[in-house]
C-alpha positions as CSV (number, residue, x, y, z in Angstrom):
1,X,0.0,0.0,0.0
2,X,1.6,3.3,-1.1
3,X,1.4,6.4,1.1
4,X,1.4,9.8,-0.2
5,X,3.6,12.1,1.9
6,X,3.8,15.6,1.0
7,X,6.6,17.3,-0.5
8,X,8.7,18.9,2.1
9,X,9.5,22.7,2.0
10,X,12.9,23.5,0.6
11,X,14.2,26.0,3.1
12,X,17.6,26.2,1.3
13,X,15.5,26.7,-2.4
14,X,13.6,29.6,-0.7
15,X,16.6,31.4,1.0
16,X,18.0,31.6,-2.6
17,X,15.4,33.4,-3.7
18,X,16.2,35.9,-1.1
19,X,20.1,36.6,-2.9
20,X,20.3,39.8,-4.4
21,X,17.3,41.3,-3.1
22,X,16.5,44.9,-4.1
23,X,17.4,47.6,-1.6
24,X,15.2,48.3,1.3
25,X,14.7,51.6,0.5
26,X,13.0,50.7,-2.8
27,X,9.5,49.9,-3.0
28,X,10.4,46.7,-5.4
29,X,12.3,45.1,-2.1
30,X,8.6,44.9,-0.4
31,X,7.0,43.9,-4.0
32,X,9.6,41.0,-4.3
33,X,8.9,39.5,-0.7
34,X,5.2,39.7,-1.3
35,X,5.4,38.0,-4.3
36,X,7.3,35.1,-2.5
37,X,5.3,35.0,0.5
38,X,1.8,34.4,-2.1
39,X,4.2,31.4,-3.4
40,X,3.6,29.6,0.0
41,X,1.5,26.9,0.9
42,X,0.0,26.7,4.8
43,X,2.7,23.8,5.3
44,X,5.5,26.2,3.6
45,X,4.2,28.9,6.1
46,X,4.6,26.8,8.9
47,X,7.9,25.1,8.7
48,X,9.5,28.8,7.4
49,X,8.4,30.4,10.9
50,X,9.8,26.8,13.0
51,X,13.0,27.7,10.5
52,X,13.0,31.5,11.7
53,X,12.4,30.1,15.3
54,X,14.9,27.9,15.9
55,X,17.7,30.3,13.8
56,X,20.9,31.5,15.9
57,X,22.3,34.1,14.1
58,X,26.2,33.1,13.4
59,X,27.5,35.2,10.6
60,X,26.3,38.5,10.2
61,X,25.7,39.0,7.2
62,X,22.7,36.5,7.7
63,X,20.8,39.3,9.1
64,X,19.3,40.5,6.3
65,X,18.2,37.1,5.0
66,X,16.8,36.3,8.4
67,X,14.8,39.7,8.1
68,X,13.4,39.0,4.9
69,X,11.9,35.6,5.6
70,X,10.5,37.1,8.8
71,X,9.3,40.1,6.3
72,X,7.4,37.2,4.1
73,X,5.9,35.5,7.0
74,X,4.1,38.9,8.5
75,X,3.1,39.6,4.8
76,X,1.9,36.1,4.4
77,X,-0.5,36.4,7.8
78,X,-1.5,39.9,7.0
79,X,-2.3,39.1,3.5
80,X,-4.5,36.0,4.5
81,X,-6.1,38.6,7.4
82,X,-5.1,36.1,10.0
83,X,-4.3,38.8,12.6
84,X,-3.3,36.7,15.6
85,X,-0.5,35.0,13.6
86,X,0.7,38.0,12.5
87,X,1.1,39.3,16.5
88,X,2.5,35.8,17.2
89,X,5.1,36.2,14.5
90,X,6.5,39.7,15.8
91,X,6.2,38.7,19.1
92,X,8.5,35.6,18.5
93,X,10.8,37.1,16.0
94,X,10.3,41.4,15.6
95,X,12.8,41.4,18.8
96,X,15.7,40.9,16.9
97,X,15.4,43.4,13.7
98,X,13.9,46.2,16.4
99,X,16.9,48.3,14.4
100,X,15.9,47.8,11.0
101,X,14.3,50.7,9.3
102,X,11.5,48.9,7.8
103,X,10.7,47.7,10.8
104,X,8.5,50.4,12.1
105,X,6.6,50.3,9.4
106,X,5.8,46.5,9.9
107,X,4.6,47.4,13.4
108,X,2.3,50.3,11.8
109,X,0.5,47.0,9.7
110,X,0.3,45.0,12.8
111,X,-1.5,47.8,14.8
112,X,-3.6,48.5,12.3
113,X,-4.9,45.0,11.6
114,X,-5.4,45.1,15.7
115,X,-7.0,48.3,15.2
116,X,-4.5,50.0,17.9
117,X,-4.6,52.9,15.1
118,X,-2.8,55.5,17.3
119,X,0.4,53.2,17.4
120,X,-0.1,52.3,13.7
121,X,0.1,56.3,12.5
122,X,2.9,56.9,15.0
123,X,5.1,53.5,13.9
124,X,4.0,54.5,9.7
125,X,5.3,57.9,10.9
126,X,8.5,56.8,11.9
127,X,9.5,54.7,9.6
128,X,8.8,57.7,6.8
129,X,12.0,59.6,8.7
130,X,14.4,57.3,7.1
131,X,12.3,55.5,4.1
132,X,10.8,59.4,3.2
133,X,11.0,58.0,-0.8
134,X,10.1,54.4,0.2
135,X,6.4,54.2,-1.8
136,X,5.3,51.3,0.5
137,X,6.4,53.1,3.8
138,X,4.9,56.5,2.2
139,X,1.3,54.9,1.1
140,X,0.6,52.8,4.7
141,X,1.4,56.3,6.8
142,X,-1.3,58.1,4.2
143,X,-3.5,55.2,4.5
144,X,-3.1,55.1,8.4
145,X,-4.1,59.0,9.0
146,X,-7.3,58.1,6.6
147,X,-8.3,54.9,8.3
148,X,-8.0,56.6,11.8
149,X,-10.3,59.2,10.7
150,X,-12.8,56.6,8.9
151,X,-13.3,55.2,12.3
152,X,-14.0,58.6,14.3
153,X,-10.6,59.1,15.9
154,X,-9.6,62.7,16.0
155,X,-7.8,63.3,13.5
156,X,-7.3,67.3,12.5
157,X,-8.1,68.3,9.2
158,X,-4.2,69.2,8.9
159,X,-3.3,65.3,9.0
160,X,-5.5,64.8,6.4
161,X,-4.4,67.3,4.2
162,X,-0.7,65.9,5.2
163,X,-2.2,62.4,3.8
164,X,-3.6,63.9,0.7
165,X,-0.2,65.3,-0.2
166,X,1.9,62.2,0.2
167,X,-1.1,60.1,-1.5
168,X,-0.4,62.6,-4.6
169,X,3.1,62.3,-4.5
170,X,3.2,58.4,-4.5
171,X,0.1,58.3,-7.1
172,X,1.4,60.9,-9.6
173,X,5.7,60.5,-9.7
174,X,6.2,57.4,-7.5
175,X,4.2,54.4,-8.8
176,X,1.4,55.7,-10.1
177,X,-0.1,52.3,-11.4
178,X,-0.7,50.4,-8.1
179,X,-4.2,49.9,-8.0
180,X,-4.7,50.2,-4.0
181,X,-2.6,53.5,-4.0
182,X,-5.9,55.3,-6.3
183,X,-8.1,53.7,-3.6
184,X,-6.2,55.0,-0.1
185,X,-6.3,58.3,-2.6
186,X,-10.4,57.9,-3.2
187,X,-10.8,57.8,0.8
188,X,-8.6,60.9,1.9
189,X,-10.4,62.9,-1.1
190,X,-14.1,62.0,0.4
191,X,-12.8,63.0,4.0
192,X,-11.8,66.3,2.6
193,X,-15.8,66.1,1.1
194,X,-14.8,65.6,-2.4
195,X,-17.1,63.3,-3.4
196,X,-17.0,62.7,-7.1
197,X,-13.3,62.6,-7.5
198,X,-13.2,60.0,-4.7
199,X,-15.5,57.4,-6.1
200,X,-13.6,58.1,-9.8
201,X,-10.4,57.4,-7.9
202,X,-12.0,54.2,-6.8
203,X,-13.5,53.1,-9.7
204,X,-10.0,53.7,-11.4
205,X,-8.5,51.3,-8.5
206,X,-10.7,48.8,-9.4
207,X,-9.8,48.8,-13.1
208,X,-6.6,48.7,-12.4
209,X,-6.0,45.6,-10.3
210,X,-4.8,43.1,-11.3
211,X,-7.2,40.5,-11.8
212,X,-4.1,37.3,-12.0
213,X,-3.4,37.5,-8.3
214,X,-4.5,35.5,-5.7
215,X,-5.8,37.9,-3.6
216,X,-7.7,39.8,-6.7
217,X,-11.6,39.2,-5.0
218,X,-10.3,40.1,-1.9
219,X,-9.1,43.3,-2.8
220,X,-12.2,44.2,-5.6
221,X,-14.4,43.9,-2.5
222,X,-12.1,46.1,-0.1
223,X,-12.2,48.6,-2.7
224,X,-16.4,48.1,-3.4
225,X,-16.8,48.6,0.2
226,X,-15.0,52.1,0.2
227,X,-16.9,52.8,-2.8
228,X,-20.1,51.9,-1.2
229,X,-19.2,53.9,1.8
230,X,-18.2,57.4,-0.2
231,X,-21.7,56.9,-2.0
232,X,-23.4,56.6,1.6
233,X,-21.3,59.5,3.2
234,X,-22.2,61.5,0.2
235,X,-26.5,60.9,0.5
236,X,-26.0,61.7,4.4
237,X,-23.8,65.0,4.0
238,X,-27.0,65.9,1.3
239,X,-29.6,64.6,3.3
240,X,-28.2,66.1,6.5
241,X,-27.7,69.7,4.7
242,X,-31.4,69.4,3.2
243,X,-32.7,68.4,6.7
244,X,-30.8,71.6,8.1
245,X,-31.9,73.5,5.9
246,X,-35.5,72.7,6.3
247,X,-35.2,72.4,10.0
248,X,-34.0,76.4,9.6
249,X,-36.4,77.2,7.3
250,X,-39.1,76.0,10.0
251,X,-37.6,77.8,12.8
252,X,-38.0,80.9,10.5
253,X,-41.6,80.1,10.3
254,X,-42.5,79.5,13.9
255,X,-40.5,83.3,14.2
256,X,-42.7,85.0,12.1
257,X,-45.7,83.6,13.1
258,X,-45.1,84.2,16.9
259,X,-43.7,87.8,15.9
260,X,-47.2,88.2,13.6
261,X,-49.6,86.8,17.0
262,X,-47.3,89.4,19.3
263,X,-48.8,92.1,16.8
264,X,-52.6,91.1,16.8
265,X,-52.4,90.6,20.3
266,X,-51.3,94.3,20.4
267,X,-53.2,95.8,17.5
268,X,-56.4,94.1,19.3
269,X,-54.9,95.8,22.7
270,X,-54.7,99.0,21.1
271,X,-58.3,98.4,19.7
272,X,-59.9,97.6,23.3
273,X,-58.3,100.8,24.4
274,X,-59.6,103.0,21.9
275,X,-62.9,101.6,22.2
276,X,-62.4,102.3,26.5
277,X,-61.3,105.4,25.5
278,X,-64.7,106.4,23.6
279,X,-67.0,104.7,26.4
280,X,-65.0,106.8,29.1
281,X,-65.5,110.0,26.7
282,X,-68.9,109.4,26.1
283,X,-69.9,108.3,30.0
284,X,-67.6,111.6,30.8
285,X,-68.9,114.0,28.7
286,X,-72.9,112.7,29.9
287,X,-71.8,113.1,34.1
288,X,-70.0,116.8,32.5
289,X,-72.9,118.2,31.2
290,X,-75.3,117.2,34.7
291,X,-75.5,120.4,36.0
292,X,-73.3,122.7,34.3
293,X,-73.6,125.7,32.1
294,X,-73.4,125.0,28.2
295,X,-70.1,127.0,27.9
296,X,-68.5,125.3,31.0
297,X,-69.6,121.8,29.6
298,X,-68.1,122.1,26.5
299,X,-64.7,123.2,28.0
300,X,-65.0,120.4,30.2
301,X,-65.4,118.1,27.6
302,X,-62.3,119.2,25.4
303,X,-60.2,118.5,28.6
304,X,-61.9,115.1,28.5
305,X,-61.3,114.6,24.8
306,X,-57.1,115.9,25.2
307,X,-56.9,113.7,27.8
308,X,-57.9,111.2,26.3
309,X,-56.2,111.3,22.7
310,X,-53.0,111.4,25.3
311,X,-54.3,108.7,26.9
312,X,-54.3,106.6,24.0
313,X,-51.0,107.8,22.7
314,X,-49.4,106.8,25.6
315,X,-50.9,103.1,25.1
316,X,-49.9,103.1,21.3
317,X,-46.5,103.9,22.4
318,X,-46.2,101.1,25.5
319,X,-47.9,98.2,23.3
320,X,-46.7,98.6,19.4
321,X,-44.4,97.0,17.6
322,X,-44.8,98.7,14.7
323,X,-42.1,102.0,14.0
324,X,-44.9,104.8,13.8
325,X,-44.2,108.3,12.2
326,X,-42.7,110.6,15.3
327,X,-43.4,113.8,14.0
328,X,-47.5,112.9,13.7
329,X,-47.5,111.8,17.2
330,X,-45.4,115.1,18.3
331,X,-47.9,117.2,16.4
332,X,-51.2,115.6,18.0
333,X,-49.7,115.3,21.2
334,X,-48.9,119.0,20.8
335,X,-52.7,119.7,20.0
336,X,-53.7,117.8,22.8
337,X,-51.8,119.6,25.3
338,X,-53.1,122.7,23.2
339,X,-56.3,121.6,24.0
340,X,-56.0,120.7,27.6
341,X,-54.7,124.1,28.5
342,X,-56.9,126.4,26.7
343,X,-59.8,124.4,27.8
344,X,-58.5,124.7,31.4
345,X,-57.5,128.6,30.8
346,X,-61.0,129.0,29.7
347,X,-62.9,127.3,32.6
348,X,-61.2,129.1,34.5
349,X,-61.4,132.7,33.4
350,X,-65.4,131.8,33.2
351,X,-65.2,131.0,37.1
């Protein structure tokens, strides 16, 4: 009975492939490690990390191997989304490349796949001090200010202008064809409310990729997501500024109509008075003229009637809301008075 074994992993076939690696500083260093670590199998993951593991450094110039194969494996976990493997393999392993320059920005892909996005923007950050032309090291500090802000940390408006203008650089003279670079580039424009160039951005991110590798679905539905999610923020920035808008429009209203009740209420104030105003002339002038002399009467009543026209000045002037002409109140304020005193003068003179 034959028994299939699998092939073992060729540890010494995959270090080759690590000779004459690019420089770390360029972006095709991380390109060429990425490609290897989609070349693994689960098995191949496993007895590389057990390799890394169990690895005493003895010749120096080993280090860099040793920090490209652990490179692959975080790239392999992070790639597969399998967050708690990637942790596991810093934890046993980051220790001894903590000097490396790229390794900062490993640490900012860790926290952000733990969603410890503070540490992820300060790490991206750091490693940009050294790697400032490195487009991988340039993108993930870009995409870590914008993914912070997508889930409401507070992020100033000056970070995200920072992001836009590092997203430009790497899209525009760096590597302009890298799909997921248009994408991080769509999200930064709709935080800065730019709706219709983000989802074009998008859109051009998901023509772009490369539909060969073997994470293509997996990234056309990370970038549909953010497309759906501009389209949504856009509807609730309009619904919210119609809504606003209406909601002013209302209280505008409710003004007008309380300011137009304050003014019937007084006009109908004013109204009552001048109608008390005539009863108390008419029930004056009636008790006046009991007993008195024609003459006498009459003067009485004109200090009745001045009195009254002042009366109901004074009212109009305590109750309106309306701006009335000052020189016609002067004027028949001035009669009034007029009246009063020559009426009085009069009576007098006749007693």
């Amino acid at each position: 009975m034959e028994v299939l074994q699998a092939v073992q992993f060729n540890i010494d076939g995959f270090l080759q492939k690590l000779d004459h690696l690019p420089d770390y500083k360029e972006r095709e260093y991380e390109v060429r490690l990425t490609n290897l670590s989609l070349e693994l199998s689960v098995l191949d993951f496993k007895d590389l990390r057990e390799w890394l593991n169990n690895k005493y450094l003895q010749i120096d110039n080993e280090d860099e191997k040793l920090f490209a194969v652990f490179n692959v494996l975080c790239s392999y976990s992070r790639r597969k989304k399998d967050t708690s493997v990637f942790k596991q393999v810093v934890e046993e392993s980051g220790s001894r490349f903590v000097g490396y320059p790229l390794y900062p920005h490993i640490l900012s892909l860790l926290y952000k796949e733990m969603g410890e996005l503070e540490r992820s923007i300060q790490s991206a950050k750091e490693a940009t001090i050294e790697l400032n032309n490195q487009v991988g090291v340039l993108h993930n500090y870009a995409e870590a200010i914008v993914h912070a802000r997508e889930n409401n940390l507070a992020i100033s408006d000056e970070q995200i202008k920072e992001a836009f203008e590092i997203i430009n650089r790497v899209t525009g003279r760096l590597d302009p064809f890298y799909a997921k670079f248009h994408c991080t580039r769509g999200r930064i424009l709709a935080q800065l409310g730019q709706y219709t160039e983000a989802k074009k951005a998008i859109l051009k991110a998901i023509d772009e990729e490369e539909s060969s590798k073997s994470d293509y679905s997996i990234r056309i539905n990370d970038y549909q997501y953010h497309l759906i999610r501009i389209q949504t923020s856009e509807f609730n920035k309009s619904f919210h500024g119609k809504l606003e808008s209406t909601e002013k429009s209302l209280e505008n209203q409710k003004k007008d109509i309380e300011k137009s009740m304050q003014n019937l209420k007084t006009e109908n104030l004013q109204m009552l008075g001048f109608f008390v105003a005539i009863i108390s002339f008419t029930i004056g002038s009636l008790n006046i003229l009991e007993g008195k002399k024609f003459l006498e009467s009459g003067l009485l009543i004109l200090i009745l009637m001045g009195s009254t026209v002042l009366a109901y000045i004074g009212f109009g002037m305590l109750f309106s809301v309306q701006v009335r002409n000052k020189l016609t109140t002067i004027i028949v304020s001035s009669l009034a008075v007029l009246v009063i005193i020559g009426a009085f003068s009069g009576y007098y003179l006749l007693k």
